[in-house]
PDB file of N, CA, C, O and CB in Angstrom:
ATOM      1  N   UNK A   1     106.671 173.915 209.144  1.00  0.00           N
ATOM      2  CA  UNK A   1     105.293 174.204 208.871  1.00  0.00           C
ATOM      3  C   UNK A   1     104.733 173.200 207.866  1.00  0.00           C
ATOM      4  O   UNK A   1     103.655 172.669 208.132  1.00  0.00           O
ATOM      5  CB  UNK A   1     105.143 175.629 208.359  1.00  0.00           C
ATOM      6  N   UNK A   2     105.431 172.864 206.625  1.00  0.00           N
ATOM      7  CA  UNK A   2     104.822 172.166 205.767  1.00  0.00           C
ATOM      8  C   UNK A   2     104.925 170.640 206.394  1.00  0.00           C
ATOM      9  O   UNK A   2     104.054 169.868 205.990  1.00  0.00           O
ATOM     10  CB  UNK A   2     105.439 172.425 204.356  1.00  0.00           C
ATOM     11  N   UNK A   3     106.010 170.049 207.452  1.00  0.00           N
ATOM     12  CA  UNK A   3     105.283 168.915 207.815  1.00  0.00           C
ATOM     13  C   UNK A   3     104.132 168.817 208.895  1.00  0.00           C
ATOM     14  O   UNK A   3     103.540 167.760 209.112  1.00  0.00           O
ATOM     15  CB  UNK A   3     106.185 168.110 208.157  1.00  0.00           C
ATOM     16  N   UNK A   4     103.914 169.765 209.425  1.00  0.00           N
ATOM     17  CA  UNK A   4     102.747 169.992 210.422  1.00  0.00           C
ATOM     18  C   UNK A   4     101.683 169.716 209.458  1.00  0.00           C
ATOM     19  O   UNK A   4     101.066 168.654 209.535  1.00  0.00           O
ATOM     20  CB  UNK A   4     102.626 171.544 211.182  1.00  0.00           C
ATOM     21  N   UNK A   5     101.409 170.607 208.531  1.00  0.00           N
ATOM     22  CA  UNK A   5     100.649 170.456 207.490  1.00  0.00           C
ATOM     23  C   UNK A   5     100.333 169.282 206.610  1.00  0.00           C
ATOM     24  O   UNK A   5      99.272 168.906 206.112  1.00  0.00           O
ATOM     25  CB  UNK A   5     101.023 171.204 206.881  1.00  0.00           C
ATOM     26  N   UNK A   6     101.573 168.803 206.562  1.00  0.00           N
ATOM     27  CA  UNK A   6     101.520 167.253 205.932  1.00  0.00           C
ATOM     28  C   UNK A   6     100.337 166.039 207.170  1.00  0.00           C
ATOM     29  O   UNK A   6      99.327 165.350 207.031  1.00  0.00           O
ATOM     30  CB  UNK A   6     103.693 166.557 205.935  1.00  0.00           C
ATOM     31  N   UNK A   7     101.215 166.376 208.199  1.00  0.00           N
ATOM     32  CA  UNK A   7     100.581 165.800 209.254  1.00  0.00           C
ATOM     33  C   UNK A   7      99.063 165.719 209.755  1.00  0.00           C
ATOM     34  O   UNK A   7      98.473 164.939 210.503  1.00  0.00           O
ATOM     35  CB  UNK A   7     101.160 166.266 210.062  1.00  0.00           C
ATOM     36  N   UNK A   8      98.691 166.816 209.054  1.00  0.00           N
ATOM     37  CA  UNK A   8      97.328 167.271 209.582  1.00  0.00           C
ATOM     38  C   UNK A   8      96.471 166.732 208.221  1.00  0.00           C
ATOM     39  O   UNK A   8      95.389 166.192 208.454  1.00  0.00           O
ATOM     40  CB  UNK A   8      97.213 169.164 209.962  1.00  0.00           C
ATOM     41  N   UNK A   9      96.857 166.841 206.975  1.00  0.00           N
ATOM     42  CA  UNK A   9      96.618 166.239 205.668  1.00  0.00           C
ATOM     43  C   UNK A   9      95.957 164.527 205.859  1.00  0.00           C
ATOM     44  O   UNK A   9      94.860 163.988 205.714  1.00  0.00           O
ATOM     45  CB  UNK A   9      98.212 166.291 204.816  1.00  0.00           C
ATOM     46  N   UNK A  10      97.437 164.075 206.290  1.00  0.00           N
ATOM     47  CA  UNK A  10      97.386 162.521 206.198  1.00  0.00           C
ATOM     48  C   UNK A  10      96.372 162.415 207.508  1.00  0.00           C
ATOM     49  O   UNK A  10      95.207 162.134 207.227  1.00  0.00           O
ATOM     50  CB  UNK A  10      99.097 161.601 206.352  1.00  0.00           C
ATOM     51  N   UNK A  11      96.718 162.626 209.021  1.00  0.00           N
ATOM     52  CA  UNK A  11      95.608 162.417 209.725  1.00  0.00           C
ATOM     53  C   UNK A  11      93.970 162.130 209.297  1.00  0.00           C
ATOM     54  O   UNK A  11      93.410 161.036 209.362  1.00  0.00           O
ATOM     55  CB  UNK A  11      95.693 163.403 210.371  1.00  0.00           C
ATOM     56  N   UNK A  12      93.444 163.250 208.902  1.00  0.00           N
ATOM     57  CA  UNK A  12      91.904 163.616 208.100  1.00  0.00           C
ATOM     58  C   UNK A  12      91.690 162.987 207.192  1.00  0.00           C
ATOM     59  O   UNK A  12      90.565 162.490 207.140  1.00  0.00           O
ATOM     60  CB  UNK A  12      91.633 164.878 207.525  1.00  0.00           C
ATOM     61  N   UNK A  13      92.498 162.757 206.244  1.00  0.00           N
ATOM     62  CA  UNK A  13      92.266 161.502 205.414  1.00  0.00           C
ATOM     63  C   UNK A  13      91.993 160.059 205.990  1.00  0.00           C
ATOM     64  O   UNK A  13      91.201 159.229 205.545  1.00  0.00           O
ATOM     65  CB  UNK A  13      93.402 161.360 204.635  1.00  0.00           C
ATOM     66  N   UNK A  14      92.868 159.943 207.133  1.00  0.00           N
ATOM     67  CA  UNK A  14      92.796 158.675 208.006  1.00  0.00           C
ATOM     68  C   UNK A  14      91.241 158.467 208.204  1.00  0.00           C
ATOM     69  O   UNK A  14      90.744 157.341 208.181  1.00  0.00           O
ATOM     70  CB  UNK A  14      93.636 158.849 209.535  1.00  0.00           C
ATOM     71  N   UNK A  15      90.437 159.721 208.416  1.00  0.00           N
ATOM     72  CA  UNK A  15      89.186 159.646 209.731  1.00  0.00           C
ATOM     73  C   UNK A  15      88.116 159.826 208.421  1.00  0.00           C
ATOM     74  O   UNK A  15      86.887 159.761 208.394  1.00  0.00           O
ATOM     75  CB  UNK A  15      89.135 161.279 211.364  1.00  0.00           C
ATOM     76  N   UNK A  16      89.053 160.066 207.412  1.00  0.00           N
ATOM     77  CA  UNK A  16      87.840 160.162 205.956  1.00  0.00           C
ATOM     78  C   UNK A  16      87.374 162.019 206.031  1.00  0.00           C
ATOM     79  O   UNK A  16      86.179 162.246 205.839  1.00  0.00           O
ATOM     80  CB  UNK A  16      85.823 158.764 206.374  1.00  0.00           C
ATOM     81  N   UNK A  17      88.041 162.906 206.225  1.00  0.00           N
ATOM     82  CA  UNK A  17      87.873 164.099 206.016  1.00  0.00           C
ATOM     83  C   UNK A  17      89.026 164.603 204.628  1.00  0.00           C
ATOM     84  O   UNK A  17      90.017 164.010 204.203  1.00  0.00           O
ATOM     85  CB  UNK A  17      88.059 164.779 207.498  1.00  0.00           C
ATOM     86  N   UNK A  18      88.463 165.794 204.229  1.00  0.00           N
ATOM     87  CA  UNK A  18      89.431 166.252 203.026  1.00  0.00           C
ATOM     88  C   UNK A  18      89.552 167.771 203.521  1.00  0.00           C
ATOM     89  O   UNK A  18      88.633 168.343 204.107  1.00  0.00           O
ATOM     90  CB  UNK A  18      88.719 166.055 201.251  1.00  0.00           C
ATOM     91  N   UNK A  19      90.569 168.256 203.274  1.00  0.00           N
ATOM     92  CA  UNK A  19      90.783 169.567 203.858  1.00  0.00           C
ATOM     93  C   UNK A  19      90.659 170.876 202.821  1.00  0.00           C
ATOM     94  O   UNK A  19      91.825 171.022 202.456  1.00  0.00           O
ATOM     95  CB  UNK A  19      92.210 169.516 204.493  1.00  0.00           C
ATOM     96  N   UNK A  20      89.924 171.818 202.211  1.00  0.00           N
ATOM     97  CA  UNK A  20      89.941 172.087 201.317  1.00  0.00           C
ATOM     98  C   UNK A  20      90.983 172.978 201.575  1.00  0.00           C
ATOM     99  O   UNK A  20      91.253 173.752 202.494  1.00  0.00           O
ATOM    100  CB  UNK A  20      88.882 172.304 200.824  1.00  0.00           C
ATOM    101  N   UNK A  21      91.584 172.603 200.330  1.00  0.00           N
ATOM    102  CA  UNK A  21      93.272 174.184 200.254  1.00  0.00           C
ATOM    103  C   UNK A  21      92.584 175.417 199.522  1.00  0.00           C
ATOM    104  O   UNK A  21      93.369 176.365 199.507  1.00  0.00           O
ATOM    105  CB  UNK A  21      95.224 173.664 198.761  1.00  0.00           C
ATOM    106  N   UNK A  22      91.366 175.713 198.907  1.00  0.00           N
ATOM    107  CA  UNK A  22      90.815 176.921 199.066  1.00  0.00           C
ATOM    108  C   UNK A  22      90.314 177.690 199.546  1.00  0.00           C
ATOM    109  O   UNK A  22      90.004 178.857 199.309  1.00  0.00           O
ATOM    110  CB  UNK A  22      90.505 177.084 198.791  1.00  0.00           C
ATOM    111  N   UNK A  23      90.181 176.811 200.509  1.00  0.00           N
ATOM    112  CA  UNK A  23      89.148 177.390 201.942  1.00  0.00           C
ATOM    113  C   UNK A  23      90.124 177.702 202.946  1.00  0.00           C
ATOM    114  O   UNK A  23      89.742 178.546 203.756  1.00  0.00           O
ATOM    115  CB  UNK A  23      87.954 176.131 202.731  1.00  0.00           C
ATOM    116  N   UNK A  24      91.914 177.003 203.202  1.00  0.00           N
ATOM    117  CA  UNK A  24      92.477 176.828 204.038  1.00  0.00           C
ATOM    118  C   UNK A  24      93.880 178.085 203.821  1.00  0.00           C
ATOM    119  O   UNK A  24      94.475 178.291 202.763  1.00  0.00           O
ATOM    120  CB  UNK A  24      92.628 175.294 204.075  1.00  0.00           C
ATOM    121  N   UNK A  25      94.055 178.562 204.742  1.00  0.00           N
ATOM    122  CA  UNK A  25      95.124 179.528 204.630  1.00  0.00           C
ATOM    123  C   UNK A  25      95.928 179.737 205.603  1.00  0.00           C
ATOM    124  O   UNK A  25      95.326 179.475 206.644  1.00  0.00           O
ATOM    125  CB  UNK A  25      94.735 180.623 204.363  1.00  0.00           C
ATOM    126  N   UNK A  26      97.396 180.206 205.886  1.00  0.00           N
ATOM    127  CA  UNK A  26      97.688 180.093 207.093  1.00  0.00           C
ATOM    128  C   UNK A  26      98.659 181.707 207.422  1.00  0.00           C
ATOM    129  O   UNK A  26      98.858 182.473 206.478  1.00  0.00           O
ATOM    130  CB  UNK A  26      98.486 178.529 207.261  1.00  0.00           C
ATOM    131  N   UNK A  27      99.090 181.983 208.595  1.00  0.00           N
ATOM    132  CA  UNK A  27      99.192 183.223 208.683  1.00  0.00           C
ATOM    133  C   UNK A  27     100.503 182.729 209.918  1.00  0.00           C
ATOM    134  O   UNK A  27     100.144 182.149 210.943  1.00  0.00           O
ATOM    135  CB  UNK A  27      97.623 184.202 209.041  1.00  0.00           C
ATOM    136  N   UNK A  28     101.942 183.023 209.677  1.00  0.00           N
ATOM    137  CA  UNK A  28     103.229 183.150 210.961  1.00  0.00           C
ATOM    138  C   UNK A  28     103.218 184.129 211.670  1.00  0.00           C
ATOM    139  O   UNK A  28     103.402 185.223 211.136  1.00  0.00           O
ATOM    140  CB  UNK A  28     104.646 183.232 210.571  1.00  0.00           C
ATOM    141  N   UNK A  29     102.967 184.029 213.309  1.00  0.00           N
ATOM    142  CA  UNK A  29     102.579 184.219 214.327  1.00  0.00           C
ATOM    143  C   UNK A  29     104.255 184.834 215.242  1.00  0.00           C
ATOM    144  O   UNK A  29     104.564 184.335 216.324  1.00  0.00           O
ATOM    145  CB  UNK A  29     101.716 182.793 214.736  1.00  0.00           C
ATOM    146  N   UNK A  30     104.926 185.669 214.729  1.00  0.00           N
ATOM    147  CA  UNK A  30     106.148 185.477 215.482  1.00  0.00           C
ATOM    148  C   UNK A  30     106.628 186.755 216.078  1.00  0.00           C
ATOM    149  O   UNK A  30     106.096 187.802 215.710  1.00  0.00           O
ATOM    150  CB  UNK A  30     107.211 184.891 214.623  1.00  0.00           C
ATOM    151  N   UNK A  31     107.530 186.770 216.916  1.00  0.00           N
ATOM    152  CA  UNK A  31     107.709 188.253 217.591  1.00  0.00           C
ATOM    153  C   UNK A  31     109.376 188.287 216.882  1.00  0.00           C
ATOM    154  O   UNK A  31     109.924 189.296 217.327  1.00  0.00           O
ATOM    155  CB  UNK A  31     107.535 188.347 219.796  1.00  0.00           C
ATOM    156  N   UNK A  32     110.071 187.725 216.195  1.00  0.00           N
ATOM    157  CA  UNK A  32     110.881 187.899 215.069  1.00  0.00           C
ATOM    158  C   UNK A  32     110.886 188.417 214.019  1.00  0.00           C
ATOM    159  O   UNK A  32     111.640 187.512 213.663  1.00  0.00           O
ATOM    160  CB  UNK A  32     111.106 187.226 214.753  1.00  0.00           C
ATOM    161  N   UNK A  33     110.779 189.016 213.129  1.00  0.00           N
ATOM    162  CA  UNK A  33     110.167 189.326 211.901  1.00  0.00           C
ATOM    163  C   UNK A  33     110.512 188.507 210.988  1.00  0.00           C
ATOM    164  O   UNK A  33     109.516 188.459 210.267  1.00  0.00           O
ATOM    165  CB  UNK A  33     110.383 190.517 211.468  1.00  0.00           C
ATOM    166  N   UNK A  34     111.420 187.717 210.484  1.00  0.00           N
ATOM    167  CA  UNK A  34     112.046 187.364 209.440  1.00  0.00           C
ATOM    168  C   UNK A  34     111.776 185.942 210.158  1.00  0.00           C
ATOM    169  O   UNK A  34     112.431 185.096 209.547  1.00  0.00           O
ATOM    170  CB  UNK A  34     113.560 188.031 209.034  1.00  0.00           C
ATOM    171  N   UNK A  35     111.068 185.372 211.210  1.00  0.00           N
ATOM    172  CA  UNK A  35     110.615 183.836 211.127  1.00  0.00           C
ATOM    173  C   UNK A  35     109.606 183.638 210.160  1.00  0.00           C
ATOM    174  O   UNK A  35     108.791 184.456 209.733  1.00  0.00           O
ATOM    175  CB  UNK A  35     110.047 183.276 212.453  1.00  0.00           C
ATOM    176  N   UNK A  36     109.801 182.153 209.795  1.00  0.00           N
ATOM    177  CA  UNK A  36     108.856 181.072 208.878  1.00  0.00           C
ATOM    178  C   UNK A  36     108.555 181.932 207.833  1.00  0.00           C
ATOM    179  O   UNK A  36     107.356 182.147 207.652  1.00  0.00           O
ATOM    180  CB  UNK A  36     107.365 180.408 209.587  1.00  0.00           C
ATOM    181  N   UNK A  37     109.694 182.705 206.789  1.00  0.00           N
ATOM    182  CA  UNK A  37     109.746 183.249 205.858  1.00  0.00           C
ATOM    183  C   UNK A  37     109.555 181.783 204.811  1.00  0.00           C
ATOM    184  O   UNK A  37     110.142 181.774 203.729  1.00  0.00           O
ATOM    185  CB  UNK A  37     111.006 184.216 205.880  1.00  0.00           C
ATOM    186  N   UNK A  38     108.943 180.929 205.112  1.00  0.00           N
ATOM    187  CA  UNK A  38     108.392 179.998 204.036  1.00  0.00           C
ATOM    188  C   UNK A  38     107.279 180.847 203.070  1.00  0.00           C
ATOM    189  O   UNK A  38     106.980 182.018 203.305  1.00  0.00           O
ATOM    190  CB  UNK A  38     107.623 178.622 204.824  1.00  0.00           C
ATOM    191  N   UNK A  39     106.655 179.971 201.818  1.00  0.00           N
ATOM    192  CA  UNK A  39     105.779 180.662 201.571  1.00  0.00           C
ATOM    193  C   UNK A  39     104.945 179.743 201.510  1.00  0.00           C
ATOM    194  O   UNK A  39     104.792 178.959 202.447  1.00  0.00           O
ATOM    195  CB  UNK A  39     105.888 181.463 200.659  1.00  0.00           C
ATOM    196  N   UNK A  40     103.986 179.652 199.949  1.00  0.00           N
ATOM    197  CA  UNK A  40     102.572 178.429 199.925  1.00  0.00           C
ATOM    198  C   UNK A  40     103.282 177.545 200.320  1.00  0.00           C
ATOM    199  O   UNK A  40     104.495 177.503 200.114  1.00  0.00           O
ATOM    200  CB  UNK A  40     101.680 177.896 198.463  1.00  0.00           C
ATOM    201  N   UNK A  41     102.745 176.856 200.837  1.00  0.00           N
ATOM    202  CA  UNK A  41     102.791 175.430 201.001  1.00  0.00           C
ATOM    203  C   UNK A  41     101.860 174.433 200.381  1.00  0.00           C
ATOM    204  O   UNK A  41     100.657 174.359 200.633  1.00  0.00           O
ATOM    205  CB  UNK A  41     102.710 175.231 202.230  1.00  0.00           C
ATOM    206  N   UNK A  42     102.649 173.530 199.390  1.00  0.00           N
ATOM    207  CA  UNK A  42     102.091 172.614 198.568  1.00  0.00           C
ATOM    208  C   UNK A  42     101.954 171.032 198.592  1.00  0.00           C
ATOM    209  O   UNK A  42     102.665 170.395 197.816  1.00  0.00           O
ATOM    210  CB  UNK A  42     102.619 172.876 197.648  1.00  0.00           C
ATOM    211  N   UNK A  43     101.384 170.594 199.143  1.00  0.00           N
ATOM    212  CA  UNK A  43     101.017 168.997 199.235  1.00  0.00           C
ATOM    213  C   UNK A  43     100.059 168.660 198.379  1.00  0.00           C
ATOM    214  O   UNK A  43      99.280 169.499 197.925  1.00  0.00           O
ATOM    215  CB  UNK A  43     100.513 168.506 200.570  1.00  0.00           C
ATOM    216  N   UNK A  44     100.003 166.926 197.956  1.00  0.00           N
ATOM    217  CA  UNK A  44      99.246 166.874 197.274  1.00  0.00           C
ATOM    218  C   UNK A  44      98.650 167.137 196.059  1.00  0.00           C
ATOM    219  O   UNK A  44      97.760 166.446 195.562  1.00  0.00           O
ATOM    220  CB  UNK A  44      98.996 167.001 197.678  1.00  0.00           C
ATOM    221  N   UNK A  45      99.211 168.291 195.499  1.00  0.00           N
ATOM    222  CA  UNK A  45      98.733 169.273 194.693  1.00  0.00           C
ATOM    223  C   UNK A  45      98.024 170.213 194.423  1.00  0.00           C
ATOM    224  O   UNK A  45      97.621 170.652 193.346  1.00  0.00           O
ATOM    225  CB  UNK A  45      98.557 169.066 194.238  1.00  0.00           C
ATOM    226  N   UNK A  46      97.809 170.665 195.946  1.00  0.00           N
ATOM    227  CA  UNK A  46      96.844 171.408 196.847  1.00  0.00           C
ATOM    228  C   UNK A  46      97.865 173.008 197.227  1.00  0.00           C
ATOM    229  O   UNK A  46      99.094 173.062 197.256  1.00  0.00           O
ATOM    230  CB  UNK A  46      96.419 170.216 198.494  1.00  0.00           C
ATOM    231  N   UNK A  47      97.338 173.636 197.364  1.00  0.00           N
ATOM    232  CA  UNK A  47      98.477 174.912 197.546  1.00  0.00           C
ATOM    233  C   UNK A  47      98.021 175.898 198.605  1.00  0.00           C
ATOM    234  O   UNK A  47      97.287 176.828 198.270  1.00  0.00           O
ATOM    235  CB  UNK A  47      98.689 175.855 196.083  1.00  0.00           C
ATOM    236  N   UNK A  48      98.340 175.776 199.629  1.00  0.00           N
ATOM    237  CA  UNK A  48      97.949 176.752 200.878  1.00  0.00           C
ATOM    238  C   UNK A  48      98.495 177.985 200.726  1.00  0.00           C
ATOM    239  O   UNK A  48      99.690 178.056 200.442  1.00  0.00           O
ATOM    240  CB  UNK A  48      98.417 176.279 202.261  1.00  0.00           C
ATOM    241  N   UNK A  49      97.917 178.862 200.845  1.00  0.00           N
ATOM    242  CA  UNK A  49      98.605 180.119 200.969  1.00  0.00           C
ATOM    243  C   UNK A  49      99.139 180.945 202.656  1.00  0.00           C
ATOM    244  O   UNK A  49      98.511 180.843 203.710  1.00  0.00           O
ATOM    245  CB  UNK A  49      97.531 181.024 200.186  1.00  0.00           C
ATOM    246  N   UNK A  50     100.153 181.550 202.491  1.00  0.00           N
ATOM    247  CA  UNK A  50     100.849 181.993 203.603  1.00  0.00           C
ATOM    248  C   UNK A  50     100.047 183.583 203.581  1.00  0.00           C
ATOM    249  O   UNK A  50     100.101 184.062 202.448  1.00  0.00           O
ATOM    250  CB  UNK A  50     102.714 181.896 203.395  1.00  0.00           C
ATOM    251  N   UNK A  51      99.463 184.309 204.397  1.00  0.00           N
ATOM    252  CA  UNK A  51      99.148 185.524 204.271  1.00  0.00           C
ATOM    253  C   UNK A  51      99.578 186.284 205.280  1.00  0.00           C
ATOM    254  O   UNK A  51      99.997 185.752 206.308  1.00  0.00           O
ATOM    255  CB  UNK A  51      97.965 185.650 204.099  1.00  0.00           C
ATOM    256  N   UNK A  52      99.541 187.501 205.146  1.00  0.00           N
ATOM    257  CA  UNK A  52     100.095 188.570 206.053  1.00  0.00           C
ATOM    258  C   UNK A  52      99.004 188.776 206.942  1.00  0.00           C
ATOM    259  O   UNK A  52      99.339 189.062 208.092  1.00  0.00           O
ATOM    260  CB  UNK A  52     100.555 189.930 205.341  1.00  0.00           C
ATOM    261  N   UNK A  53      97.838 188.708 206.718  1.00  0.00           N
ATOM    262  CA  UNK A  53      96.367 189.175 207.644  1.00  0.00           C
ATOM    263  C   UNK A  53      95.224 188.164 207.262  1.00  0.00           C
ATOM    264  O   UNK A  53      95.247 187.931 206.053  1.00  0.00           O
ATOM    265  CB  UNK A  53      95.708 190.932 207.199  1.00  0.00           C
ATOM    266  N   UNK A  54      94.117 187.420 208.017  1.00  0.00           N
ATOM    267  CA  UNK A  54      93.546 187.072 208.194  1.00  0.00           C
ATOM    268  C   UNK A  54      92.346 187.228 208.845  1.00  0.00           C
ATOM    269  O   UNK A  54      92.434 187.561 210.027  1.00  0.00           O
ATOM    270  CB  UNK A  54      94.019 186.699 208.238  1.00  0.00           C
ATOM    271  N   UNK A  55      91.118 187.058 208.329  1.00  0.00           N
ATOM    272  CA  UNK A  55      89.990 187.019 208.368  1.00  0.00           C
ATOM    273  C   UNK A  55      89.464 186.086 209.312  1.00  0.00           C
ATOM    274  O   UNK A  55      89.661 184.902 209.038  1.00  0.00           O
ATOM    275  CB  UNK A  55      89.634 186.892 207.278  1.00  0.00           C
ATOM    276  N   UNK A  56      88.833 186.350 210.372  1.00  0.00           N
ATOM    277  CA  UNK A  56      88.609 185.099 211.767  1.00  0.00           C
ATOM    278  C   UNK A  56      87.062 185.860 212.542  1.00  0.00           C
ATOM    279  O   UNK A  56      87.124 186.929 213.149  1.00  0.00           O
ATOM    280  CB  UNK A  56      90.501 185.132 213.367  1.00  0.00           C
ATOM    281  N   UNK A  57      86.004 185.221 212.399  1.00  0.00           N
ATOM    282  CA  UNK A  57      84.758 185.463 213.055  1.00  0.00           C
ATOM    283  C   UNK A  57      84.400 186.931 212.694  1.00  0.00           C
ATOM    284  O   UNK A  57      83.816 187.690 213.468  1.00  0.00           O
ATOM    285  CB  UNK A  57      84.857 185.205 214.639  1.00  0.00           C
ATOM    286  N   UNK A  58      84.768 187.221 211.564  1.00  0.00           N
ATOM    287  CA  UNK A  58      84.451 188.896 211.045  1.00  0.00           C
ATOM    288  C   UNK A  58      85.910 190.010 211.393  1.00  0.00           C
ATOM    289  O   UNK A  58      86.268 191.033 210.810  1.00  0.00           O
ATOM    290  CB  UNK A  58      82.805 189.622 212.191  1.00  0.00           C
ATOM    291  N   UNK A  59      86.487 189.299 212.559  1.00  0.00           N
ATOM    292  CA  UNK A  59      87.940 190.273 212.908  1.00  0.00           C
ATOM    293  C   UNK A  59      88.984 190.379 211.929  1.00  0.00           C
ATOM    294  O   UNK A  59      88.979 189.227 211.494  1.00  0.00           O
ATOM    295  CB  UNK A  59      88.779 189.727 214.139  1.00  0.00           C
ATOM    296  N   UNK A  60      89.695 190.865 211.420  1.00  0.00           N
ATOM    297  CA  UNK A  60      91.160 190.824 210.754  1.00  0.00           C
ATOM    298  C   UNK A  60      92.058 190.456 211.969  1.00  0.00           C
ATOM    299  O   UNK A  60      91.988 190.988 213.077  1.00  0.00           O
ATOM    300  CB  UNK A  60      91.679 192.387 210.011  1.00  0.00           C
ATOM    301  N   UNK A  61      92.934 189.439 211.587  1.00  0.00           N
ATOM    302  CA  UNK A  61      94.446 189.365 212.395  1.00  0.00           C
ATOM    303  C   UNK A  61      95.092 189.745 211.672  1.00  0.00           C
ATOM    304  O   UNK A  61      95.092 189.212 210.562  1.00  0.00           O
ATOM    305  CB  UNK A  61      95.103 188.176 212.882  1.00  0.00           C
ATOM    306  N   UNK A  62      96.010 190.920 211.965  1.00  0.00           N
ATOM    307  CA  UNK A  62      97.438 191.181 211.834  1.00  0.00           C
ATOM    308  C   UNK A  62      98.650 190.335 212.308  1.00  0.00           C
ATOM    309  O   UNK A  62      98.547 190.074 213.506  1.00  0.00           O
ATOM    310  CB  UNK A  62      97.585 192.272 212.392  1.00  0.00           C
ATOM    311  N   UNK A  63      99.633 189.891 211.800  1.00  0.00           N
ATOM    312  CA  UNK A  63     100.537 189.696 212.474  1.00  0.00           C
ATOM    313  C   UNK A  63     101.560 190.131 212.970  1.00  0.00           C
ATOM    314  O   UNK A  63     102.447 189.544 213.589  1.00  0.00           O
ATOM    315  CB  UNK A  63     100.724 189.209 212.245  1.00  0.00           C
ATOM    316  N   UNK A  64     101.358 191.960 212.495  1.00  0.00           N
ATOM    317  CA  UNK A  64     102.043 192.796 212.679  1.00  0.00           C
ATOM    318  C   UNK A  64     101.825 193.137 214.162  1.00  0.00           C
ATOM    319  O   UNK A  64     102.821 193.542 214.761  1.00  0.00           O
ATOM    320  CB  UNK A  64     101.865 193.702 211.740  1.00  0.00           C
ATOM    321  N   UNK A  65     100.625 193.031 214.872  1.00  0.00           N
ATOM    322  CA  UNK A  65      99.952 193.292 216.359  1.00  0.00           C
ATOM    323  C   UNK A  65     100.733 192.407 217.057  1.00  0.00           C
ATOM    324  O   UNK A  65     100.687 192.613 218.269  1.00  0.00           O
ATOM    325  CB  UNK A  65      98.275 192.969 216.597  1.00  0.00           C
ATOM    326  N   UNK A  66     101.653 191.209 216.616  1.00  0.00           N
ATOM    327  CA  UNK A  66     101.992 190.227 217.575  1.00  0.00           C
ATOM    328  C   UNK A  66     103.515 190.452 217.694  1.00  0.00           C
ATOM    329  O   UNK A  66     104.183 189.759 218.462  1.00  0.00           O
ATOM    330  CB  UNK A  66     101.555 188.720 217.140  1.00  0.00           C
TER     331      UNK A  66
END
């Protein structure tokens, strides 16, 4: 996850975009329970947070539903 993230970092910078890590959050999608038990993820000096539920066009995602 954190080199996907890295990846997506350096890309946007390439094209002259900045990604804000307060605005940016990410949520593991798995029918395992105990996958991508990572947590923040920190580049840069930027700190993403890993969350359990997410906020998307007014909906909550669970990842408990998946």
């Amino acid at each position: 996850m954190k080199k996907n993230t890295e990846s997506i970092v350096v890309a946007s910078k390439g094209i002259g975009l900045e990604i804000n890590a307060d605005k940016t959050d990410y949520m593991v999608m798995s029918l395992e329970q105990n996958a991508g038990h990572s947590h923040n993820i920190e580049i840069d000096n930027s700190l993403f947070e890993r969350m359990e539920q997410l906020k998307y066009l007014g909906a909550l995602s669970n990842k408990s539903k998946f």
